[in-house]
PDB file of N, CA, C and O in Angstrom:
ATOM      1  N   UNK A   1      95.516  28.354  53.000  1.00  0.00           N
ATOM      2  CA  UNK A   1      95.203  26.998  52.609  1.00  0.00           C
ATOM      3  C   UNK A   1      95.383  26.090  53.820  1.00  0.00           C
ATOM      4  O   UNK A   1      96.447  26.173  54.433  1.00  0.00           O
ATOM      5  N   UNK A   2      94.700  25.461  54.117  1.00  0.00           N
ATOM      6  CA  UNK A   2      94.201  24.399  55.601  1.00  0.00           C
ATOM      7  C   UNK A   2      94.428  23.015  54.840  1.00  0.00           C
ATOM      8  O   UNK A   2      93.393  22.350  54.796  1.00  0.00           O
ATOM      9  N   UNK A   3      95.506  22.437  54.246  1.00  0.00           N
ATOM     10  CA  UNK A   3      95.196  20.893  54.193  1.00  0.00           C
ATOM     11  C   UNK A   3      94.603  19.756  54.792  1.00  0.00           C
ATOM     12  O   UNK A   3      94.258  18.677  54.309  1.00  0.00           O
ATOM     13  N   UNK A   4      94.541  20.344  56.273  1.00  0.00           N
ATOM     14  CA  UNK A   4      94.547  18.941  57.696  1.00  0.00           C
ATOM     15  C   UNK A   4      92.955  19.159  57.448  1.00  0.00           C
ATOM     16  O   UNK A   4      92.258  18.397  58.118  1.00  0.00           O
ATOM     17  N   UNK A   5      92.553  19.680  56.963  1.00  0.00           N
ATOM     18  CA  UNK A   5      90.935  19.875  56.553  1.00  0.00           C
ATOM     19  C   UNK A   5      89.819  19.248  55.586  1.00  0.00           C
ATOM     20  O   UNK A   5      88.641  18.976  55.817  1.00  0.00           O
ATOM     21  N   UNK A   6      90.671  19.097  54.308  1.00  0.00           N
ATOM     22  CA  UNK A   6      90.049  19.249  53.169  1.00  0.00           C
ATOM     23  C   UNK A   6      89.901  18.188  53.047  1.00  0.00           C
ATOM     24  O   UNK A   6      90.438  17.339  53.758  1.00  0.00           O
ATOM     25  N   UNK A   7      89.071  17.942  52.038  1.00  0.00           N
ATOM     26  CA  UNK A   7      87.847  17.036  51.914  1.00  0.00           C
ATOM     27  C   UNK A   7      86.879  16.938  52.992  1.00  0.00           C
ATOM     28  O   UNK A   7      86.032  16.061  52.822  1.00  0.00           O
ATOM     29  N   UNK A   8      86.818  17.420  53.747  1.00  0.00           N
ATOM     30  CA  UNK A   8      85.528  17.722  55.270  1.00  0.00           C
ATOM     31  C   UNK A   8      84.464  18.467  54.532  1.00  0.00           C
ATOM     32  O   UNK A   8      84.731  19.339  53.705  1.00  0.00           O
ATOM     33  N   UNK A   9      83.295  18.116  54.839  1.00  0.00           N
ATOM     34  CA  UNK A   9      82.024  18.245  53.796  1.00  0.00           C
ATOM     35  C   UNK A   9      81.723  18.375  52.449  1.00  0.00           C
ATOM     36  O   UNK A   9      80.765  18.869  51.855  1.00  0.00           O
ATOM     37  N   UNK A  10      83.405  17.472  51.862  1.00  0.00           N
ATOM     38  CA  UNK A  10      83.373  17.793  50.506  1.00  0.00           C
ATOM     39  C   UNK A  10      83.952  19.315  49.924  1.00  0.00           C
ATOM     40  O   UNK A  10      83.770  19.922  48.868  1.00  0.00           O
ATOM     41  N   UNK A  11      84.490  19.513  50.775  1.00  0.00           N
ATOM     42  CA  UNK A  11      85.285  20.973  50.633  1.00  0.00           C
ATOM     43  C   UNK A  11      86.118  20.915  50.550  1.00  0.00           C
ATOM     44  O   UNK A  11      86.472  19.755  50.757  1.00  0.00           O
ATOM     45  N   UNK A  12      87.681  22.168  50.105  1.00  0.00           N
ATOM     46  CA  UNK A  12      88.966  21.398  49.543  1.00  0.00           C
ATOM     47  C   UNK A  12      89.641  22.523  50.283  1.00  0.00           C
ATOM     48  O   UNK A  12      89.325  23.696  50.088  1.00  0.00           O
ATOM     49  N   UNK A  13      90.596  22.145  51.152  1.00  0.00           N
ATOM     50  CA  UNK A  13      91.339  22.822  52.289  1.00  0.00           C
ATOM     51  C   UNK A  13      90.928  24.014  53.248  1.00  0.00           C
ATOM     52  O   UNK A  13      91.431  25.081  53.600  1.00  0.00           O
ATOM     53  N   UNK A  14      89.481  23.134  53.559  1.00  0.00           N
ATOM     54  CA  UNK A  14      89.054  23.871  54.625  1.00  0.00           C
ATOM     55  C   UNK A  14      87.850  24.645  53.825  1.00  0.00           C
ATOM     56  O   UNK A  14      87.002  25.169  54.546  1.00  0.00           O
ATOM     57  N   UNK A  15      87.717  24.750  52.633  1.00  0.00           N
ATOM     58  CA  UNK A  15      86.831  25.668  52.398  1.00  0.00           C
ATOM     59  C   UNK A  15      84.905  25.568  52.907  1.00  0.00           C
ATOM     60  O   UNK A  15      83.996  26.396  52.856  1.00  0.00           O
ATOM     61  N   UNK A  16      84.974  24.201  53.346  1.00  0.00           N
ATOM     62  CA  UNK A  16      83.288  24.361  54.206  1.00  0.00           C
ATOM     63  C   UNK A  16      83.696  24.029  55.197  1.00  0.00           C
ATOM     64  O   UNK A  16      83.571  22.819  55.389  1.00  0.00           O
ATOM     65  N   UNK A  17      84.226  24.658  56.083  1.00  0.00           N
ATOM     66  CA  UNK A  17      85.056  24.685  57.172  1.00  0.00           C
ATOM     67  C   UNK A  17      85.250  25.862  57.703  1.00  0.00           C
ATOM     68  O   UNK A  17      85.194  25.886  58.932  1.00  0.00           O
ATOM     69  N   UNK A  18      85.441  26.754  57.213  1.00  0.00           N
ATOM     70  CA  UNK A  18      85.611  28.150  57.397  1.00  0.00           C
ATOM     71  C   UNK A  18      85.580  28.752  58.615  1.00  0.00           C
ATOM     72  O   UNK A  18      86.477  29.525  58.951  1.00  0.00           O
ATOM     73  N   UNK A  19      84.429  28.431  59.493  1.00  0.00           N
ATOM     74  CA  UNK A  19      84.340  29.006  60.410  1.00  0.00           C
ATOM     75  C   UNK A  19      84.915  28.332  61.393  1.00  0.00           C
ATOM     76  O   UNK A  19      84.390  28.488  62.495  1.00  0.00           O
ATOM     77  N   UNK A  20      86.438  27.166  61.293  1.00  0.00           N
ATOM     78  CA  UNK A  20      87.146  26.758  62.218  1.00  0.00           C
ATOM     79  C   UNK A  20      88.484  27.680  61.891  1.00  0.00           C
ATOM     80  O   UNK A  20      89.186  27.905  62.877  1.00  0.00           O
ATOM     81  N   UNK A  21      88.887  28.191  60.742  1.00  0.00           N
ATOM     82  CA  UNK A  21      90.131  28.329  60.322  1.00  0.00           C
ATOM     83  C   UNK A  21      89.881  30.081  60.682  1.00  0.00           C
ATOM     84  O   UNK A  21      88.929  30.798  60.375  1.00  0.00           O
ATOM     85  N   UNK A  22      91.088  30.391  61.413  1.00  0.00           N
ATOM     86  CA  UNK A  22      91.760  31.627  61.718  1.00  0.00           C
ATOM     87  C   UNK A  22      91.397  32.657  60.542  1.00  0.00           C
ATOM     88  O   UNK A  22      91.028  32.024  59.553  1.00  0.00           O
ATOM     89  N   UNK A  23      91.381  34.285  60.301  1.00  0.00           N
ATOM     90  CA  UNK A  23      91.620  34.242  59.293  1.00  0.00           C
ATOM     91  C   UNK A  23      91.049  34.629  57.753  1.00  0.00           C
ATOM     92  O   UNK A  23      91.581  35.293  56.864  1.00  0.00           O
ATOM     93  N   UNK A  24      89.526  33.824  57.813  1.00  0.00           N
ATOM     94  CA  UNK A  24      89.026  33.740  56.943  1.00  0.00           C
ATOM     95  C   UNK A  24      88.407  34.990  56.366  1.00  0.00           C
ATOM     96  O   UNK A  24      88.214  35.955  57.105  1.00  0.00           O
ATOM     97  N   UNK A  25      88.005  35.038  54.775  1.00  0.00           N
ATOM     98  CA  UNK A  25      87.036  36.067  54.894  1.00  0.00           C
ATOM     99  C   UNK A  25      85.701  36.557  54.887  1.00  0.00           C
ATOM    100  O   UNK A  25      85.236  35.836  54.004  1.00  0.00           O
ATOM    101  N   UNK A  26      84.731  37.307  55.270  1.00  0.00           N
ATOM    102  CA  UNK A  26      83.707  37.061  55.544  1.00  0.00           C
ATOM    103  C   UNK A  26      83.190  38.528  54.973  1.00  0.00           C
ATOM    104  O   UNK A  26      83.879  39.536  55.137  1.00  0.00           O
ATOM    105  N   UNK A  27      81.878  38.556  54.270  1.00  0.00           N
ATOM    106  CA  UNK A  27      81.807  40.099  53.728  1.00  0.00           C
ATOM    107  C   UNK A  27      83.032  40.965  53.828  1.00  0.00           C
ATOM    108  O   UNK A  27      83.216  41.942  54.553  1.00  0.00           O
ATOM    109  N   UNK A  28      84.155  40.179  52.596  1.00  0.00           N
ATOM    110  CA  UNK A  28      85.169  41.054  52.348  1.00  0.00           C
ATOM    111  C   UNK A  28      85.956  41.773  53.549  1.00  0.00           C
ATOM    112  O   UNK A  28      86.583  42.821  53.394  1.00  0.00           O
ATOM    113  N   UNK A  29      85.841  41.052  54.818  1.00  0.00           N
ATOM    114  CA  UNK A  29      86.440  41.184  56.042  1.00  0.00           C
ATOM    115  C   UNK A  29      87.167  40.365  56.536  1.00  0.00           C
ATOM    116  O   UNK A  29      86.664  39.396  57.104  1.00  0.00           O
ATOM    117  N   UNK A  30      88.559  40.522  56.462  1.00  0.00           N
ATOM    118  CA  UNK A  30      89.067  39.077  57.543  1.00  0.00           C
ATOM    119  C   UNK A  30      89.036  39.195  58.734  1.00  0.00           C
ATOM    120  O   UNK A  30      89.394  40.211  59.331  1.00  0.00           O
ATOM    121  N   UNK A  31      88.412  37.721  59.483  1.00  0.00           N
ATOM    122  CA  UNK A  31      87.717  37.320  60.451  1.00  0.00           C
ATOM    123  C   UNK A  31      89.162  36.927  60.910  1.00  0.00           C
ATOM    124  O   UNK A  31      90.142  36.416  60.367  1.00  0.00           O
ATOM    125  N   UNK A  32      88.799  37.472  62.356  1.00  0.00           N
ATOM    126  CA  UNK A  32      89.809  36.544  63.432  1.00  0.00           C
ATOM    127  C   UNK A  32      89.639  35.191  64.006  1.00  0.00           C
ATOM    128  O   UNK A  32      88.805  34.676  63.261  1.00  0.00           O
ATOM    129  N   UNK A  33      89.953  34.348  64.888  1.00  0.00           N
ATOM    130  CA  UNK A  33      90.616  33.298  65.461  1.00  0.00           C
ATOM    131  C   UNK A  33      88.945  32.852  65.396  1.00  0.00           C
ATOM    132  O   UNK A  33      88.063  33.625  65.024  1.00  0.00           O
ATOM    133  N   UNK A  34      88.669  31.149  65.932  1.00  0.00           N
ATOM    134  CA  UNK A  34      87.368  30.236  65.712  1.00  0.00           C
ATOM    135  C   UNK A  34      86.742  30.757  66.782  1.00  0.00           C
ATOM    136  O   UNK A  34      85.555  30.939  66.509  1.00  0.00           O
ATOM    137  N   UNK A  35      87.169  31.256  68.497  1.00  0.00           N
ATOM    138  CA  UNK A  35      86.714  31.719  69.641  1.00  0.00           C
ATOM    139  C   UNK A  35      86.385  33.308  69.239  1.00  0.00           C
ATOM    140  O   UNK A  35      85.336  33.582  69.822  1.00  0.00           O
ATOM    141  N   UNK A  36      86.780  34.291  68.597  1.00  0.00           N
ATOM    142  CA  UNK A  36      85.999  35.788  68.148  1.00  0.00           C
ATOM    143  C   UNK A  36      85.516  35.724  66.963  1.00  0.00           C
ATOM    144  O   UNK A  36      85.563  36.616  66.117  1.00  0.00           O
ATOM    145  N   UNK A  37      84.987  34.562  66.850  1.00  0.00           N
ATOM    146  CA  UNK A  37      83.892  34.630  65.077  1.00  0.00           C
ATOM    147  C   UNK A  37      82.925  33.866  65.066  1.00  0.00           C
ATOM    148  O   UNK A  37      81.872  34.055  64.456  1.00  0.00           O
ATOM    149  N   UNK A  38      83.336  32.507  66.056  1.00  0.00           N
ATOM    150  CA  UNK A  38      82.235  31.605  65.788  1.00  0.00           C
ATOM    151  C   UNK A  38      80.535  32.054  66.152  1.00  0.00           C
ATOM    152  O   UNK A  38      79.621  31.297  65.825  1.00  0.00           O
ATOM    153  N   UNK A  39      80.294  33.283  66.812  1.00  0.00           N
ATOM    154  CA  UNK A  39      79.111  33.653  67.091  1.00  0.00           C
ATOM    155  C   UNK A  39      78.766  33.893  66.012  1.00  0.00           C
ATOM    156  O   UNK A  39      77.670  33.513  65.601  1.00  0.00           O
ATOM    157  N   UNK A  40      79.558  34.541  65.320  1.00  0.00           N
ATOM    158  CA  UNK A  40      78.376  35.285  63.757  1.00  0.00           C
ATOM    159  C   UNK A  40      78.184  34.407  63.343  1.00  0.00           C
ATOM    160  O   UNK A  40      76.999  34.210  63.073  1.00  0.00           O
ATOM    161  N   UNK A  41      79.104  33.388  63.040  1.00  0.00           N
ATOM    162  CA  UNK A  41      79.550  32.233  61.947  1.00  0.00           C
ATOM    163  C   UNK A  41      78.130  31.425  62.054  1.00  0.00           C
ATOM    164  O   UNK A  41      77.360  30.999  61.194  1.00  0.00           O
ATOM    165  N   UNK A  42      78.118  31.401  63.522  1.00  0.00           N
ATOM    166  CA  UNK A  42      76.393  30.544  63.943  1.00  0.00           C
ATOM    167  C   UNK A  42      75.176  30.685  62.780  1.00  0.00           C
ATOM    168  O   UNK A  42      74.574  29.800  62.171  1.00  0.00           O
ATOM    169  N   UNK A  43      75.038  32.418  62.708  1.00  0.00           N
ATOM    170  CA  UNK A  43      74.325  32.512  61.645  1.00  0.00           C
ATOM    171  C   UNK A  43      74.140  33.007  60.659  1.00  0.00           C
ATOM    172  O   UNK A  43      73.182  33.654  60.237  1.00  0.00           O
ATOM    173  N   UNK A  44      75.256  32.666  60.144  1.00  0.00           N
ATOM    174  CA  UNK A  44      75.933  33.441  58.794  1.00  0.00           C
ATOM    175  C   UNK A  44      75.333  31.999  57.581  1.00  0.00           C
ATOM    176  O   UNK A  44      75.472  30.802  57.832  1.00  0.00           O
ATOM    177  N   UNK A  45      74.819  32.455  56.577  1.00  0.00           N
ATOM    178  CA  UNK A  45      73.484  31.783  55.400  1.00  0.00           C
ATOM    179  C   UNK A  45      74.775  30.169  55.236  1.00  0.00           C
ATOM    180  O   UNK A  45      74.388  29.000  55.215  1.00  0.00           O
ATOM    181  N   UNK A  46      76.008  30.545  55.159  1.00  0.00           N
ATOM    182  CA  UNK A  46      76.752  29.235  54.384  1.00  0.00           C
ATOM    183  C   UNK A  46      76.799  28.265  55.399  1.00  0.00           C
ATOM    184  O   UNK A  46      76.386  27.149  55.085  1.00  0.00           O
ATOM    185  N   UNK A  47      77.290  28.466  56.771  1.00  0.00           N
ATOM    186  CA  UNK A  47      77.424  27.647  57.930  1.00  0.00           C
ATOM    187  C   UNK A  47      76.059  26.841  58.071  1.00  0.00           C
ATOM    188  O   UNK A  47      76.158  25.622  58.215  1.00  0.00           O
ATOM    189  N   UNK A  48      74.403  27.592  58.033  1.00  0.00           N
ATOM    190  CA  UNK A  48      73.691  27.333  58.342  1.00  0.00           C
ATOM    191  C   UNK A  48      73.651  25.838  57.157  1.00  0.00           C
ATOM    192  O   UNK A  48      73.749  24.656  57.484  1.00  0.00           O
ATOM    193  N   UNK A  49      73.484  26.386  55.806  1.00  0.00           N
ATOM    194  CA  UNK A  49      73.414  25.446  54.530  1.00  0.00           C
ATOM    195  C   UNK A  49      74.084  24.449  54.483  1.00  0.00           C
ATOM    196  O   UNK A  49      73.634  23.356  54.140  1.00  0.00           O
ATOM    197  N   UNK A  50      75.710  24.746  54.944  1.00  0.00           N
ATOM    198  CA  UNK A  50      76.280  23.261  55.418  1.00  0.00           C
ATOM    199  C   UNK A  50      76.244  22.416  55.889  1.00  0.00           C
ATOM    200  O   UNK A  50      76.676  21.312  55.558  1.00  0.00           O
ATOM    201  N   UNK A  51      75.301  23.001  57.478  1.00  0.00           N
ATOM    202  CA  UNK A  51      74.829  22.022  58.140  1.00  0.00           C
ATOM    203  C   UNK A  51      73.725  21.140  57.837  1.00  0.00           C
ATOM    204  O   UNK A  51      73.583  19.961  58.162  1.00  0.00           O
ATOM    205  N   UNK A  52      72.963  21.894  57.161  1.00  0.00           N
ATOM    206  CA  UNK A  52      71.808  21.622  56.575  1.00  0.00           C
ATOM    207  C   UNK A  52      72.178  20.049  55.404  1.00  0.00           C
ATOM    208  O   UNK A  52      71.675  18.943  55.208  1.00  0.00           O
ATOM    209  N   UNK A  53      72.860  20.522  55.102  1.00  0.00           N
ATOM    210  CA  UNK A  53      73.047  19.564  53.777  1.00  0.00           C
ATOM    211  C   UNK A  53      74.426  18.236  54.585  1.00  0.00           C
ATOM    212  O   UNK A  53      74.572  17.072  54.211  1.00  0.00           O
ATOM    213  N   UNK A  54      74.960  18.716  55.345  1.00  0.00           N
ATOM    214  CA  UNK A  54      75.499  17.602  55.885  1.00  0.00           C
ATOM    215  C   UNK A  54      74.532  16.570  56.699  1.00  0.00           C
ATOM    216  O   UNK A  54      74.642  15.355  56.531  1.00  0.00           O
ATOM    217  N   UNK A  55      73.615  17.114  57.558  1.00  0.00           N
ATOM    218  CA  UNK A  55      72.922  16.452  58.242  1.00  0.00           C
ATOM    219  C   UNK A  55      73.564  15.656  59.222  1.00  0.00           C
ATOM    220  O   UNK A  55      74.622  15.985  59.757  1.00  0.00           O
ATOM    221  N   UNK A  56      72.946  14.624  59.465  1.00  0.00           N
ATOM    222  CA  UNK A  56      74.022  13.635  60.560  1.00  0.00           C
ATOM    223  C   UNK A  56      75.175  13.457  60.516  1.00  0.00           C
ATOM    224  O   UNK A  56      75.837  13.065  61.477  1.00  0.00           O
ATOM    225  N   UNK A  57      75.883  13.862  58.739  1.00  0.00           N
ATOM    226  CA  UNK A  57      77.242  13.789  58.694  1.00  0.00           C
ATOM    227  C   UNK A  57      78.253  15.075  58.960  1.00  0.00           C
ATOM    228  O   UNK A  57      79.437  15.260  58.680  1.00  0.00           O
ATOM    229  N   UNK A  58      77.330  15.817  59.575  1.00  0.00           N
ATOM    230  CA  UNK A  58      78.169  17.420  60.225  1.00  0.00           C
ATOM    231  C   UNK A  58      78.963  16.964  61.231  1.00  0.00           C
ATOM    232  O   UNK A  58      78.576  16.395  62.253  1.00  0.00           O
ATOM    233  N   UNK A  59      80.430  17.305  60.825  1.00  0.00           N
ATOM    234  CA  UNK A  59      81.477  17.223  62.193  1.00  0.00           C
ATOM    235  C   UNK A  59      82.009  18.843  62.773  1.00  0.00           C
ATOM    236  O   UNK A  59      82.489  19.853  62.257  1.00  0.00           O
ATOM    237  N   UNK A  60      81.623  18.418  64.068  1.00  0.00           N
ATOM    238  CA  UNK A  60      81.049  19.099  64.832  1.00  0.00           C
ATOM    239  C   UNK A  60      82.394  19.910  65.073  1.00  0.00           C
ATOM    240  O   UNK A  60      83.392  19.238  64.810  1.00  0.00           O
ATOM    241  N   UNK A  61      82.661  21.272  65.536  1.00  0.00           N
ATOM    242  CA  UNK A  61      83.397  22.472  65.496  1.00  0.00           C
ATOM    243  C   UNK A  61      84.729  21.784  67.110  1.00  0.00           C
ATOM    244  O   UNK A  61      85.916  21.977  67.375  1.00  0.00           O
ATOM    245  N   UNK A  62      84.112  21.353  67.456  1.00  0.00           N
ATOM    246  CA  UNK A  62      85.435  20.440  68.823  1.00  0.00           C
ATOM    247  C   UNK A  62      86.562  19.672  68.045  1.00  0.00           C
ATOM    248  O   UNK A  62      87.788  19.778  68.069  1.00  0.00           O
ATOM    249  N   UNK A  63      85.436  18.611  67.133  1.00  0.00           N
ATOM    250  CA  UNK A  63      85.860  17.500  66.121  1.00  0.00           C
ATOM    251  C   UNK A  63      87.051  18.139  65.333  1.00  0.00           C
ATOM    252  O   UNK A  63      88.208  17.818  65.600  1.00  0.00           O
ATOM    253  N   UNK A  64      86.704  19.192  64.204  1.00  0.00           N
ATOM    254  CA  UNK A  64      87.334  19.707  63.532  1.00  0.00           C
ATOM    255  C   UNK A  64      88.107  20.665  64.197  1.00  0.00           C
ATOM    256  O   UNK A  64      88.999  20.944  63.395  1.00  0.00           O
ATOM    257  N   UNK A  65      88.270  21.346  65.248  1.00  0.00           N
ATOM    258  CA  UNK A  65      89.755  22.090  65.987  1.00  0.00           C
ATOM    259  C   UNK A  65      90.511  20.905  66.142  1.00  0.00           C
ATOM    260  O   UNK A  65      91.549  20.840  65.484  1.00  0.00           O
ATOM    261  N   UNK A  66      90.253  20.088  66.770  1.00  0.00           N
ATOM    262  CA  UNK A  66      90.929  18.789  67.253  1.00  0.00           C
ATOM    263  C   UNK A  66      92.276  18.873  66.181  1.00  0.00           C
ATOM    264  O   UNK A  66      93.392  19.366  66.343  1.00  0.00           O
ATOM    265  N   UNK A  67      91.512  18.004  64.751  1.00  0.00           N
ATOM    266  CA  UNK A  67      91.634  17.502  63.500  1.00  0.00           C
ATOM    267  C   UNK A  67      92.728  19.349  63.076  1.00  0.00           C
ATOM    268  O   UNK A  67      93.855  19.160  62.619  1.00  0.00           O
ATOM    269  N   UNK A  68      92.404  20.443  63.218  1.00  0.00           N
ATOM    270  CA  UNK A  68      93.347  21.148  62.371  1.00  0.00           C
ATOM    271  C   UNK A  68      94.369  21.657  63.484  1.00  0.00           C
ATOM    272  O   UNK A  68      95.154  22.556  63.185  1.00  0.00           O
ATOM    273  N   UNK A  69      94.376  21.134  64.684  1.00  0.00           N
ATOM    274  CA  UNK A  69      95.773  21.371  66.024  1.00  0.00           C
ATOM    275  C   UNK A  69      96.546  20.253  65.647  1.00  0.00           C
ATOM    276  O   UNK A  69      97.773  20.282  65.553  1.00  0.00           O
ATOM    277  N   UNK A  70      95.588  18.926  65.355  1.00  0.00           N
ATOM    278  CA  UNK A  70      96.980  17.654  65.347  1.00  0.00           C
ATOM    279  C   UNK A  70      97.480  17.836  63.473  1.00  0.00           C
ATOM    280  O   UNK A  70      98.324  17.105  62.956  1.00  0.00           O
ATOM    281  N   UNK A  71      96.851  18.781  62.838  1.00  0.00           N
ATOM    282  CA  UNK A  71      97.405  19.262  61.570  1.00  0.00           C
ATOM    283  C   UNK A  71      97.190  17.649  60.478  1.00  0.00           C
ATOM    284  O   UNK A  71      97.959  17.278  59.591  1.00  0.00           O
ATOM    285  N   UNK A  72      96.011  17.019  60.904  1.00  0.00           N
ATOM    286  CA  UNK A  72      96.018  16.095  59.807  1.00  0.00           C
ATOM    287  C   UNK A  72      94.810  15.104  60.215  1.00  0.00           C
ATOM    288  O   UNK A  72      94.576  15.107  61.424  1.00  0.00           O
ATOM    289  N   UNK A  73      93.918  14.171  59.346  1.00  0.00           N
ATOM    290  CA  UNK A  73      92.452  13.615  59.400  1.00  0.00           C
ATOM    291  C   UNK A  73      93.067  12.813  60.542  1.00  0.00           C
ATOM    292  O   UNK A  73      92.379  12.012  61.174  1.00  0.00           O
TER     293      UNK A  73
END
């Protein structure tokens, strides 16, 4: 559970976020750290849709490490 996250695209502790948080799981695989995942994550169907549907309001993967190192919005 990621609190310093949630509510970010309308998601609730990180969950459309995913591909910042350590960890996660991905086809029933847990994924390591945001630097050995974020390649797949690029084009993995949910990341793509998020962005999609956020549009101009997508915060951007720098934005959100920032936001879950200082552990809060």
């Amino acid at each position: 559970m990621e609190e310093s996250l949630d509510a970010v695209h309308d998601g609730v502790n990180a969950g459309r976020t995913c591909w910042i948080v350590a960890g996660t799981l991905c086809k029933g695989e847990v994924q390591g750290t945001f630097a050995q995942k974020f390649s797949n994550c690029k084009e993995c169907d949910f990341y793509i849709s998020v962005r999609e549907e956020e549009g101009t309001s997508f915060e951007l993967s720098a934005v959100l490490l920032a936001r879950l190192i200082k552990g809060g919005k």
